[in-house]
C-alpha positions in Angstrom: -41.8 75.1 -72.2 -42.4 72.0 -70.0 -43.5 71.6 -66.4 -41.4 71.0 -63.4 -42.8 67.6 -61.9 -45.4 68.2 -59.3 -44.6 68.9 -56.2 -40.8 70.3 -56.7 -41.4 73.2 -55.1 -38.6 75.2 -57.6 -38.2 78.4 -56.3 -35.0 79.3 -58.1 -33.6 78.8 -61.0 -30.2 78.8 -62.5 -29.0 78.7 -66.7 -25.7 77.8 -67.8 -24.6 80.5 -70.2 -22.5 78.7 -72.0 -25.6 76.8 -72.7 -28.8 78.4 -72.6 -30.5 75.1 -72.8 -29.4 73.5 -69.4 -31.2 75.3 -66.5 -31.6 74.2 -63.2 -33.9 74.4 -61.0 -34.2 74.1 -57.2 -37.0 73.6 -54.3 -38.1 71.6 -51.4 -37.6 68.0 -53.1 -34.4 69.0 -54.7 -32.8 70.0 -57.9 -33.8 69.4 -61.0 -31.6 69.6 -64.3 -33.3 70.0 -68.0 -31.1 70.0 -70.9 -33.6 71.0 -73.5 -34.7 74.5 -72.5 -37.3 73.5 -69.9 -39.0 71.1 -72.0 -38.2 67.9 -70.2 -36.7 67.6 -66.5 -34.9 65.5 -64.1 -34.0 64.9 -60.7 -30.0 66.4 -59.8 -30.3 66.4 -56.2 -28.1 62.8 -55.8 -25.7 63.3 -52.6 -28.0 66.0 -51.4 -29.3 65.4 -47.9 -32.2 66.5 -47.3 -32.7 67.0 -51.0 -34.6 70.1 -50.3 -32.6 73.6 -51.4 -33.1 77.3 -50.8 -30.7 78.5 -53.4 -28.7 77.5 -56.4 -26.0 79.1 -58.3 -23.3 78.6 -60.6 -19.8 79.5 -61.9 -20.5 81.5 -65.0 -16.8 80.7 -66.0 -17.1 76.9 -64.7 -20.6 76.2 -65.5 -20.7 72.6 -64.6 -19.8 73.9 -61.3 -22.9 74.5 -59.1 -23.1 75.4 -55.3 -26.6 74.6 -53.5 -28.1 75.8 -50.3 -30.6 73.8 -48.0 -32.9 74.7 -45.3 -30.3 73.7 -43.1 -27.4 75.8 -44.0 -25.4 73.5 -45.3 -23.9 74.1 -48.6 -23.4 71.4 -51.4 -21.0 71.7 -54.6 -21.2 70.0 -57.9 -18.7 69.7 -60.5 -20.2 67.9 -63.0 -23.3 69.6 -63.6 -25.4 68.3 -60.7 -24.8 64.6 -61.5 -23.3 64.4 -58.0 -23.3 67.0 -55.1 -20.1 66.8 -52.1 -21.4 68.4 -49.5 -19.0 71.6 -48.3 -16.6 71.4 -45.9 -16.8 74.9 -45.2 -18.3 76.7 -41.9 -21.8 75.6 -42.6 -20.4 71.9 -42.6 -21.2 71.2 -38.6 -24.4 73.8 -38.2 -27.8 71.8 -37.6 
């Protein structure tokens, strides 16, 4: 298995089940996607702002469909397997 790049921070992780070899990972410089089991990784965290995140998960049914967390409490949702993150318009949308 590969190395995160230095500095991510990753403290959670998150694999698609339909694929086992995307994972996701996700820390104080962002997400990060690998699509080889870990071996090789890159940045996912475009639209995320800041690019830090506390949490990651996904839809186990809609894998490509991924909710992050960030130290701010807002909540960011992907539906194409991080390539782009909207940021939630739901209650967290206006907390600071």
């Amino acid at each position: 298995m590969g190395s995160l790049p230095a500095g991510s921070g990753a403290r959670v992780t998150a694999s698609d089940p339909q694929n086992p070899e995307r994972v996701y990972a996700a820390g104080s410089a962002g997400v990060f996607r690998s699509d080889d089991g870990g071996v090789t990784w890159e940045s996912a965290s475009q639209g995320i702002e800041p690019q830090a995140a506390q949490a990651i998960a996904l839809d186990p049914g809609q894998p490509r469909h991924l909710y992050v967390a960030t130290p701010t409490g807002a909540v960011y949702v992907s539906q194409d397997g991080a390539s782009s993150w909207q940021r939630s318009a739901g209650p967290s949308a206006g907390a600071r």
